[in-house]
N, C-alpha and C positions, 0 to 999 in steps of 0.2 A: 804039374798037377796041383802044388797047392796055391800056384795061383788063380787057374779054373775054380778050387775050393771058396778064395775068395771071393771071387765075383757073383758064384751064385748064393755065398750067404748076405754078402752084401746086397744082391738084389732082393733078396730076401727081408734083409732088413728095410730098406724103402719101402716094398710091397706091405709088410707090418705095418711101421709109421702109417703110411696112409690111410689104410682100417681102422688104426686108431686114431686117427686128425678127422675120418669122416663120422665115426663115432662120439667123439667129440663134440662136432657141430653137429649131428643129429640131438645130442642130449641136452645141448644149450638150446635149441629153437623148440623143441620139446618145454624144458622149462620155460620160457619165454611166452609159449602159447598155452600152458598151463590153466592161468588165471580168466582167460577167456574161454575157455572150454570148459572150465566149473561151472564159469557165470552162466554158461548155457546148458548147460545139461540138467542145472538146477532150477534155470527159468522153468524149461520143458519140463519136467517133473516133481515140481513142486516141491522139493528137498532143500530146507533149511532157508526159506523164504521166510526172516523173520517180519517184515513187513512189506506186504502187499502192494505193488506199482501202480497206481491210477492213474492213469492218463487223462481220462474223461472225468478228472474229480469237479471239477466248477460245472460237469451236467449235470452229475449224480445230483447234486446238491440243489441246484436249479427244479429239479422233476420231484424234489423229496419234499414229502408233507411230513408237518412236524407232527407227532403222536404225542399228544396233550394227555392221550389217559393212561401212558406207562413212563415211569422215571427210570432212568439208572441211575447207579451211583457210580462216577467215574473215581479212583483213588492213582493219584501219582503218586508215583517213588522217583527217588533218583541215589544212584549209589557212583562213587567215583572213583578210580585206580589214580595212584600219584599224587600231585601236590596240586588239583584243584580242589574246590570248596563247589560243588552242583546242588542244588537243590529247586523245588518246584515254588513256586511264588504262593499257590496254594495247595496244600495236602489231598482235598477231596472239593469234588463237588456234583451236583444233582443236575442229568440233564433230561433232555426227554429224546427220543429216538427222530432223527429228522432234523434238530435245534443245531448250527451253526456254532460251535462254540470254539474260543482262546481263553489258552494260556500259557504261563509265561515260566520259561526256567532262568537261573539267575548262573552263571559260572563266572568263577573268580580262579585266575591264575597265579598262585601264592608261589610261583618259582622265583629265583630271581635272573630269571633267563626268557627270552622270547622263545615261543614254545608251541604245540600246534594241540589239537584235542580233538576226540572223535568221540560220538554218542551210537552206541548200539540200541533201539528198542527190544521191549518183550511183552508180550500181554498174557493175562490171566484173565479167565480159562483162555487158553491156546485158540478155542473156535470164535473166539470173539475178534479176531484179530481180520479173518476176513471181511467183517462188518464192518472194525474200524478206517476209518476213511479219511487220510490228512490230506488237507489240503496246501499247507504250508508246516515245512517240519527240519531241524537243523541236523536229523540224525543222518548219517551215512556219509557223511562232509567233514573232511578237514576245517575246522577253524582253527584259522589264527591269535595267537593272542601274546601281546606282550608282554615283560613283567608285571605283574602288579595288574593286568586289565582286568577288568568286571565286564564282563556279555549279557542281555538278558538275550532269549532265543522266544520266538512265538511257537506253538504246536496249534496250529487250527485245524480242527476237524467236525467230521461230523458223524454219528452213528446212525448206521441204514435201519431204519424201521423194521428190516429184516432178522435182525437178530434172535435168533431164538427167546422165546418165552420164556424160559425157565431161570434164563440168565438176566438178575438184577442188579449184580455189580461186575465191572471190567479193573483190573490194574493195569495201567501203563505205566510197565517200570523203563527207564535210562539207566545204563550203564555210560561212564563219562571216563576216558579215559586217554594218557598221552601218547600222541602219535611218534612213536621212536624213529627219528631220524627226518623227522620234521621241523626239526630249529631251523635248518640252511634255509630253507624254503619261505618259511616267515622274514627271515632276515632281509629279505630283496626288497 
């Protein structure tokens, strides 16, 4: 009898383990698919899209007449987590809606380690943001940088003549910040 007892708590036990071995790898491939299932759910619903995907940015820009009789004032910020130095080559400047414009952020990696850095955007007002249109921009990319490197980065964009009226200055602000566990990767 208590071997009977045995065998079926021992089958028991295997039948458990396996619930929990398949549990297991449902929760890893779960996390795993995670980070693509954000990126999509938030494409689709526009949920924490901080800066807008142009594909077609060299049409836009092509089709856009520049609007001579409204100015903005564009104002850069740049703020940085860690041991870089980011800042904007110039503070502010005046364009007009339709005008092709660059410029230029400057980052310096004061660590003394090879080191990797990520730029987040943000714009003020928030609605100005689907107007603004880069055409070339370093944010949402691991850069590399080694001890002591100096980067400058280009932002080229252009603001669609679309923008509402009411709005005569935009901030684009940079957040600059170190990519944790991005040494190894630089190192190669």
């Amino acid at each position: 009898m208590a071997q009977e007892h045995n065998q079926k708590t021992g089958g028991l036990h295997k039948q458990m383990l396996l619930r929990l071995l398949v549990i297991v790898v449902a929760m890893f491939a779960f996390g795993y698919a995670l980070v693509p299932i954000y990126k999509a759910i938030c494409e689709i619903t526009g949920i924490n899209v901080l800066t807008p995907q142009t594909k077609n940015a060299a049409d836009i820009v092509k089709n856009t007449q520049v609007d001579k009789s409204r100015s903005i004032e564009v104002i850069f910020d740049a703020n940085e987590r860690g041991s870089f130095q980011f800042k904007p080559e110039t503070n502010r400047m005046t364009v007009h809606p339709g005008e092709l414009v660059t410029v230029n952020y400057v980052v310096h990696n004061n660590l003394p380690k090879d080191t990797a850095g990520q730029a987040i955007p943000s714009y003020l007002p928030t609605k100005a943001a689907e107007h603004f249109t880069k055409l070339e921009c370093f944010c949402f990319k691991q850069q590399p940088f080694k001890s002591g490197e100096k980067k400058e980065f280009p932002v080229v964009f252009v603001i669609n003549p679309k923008l509402p009226q009411d709005v005569h200055t935009i901030t684009l602000s940079y957040t600059f910040f170190e990519v944790a566990g991005a040494t190894a990767m630089v190192a190669q």
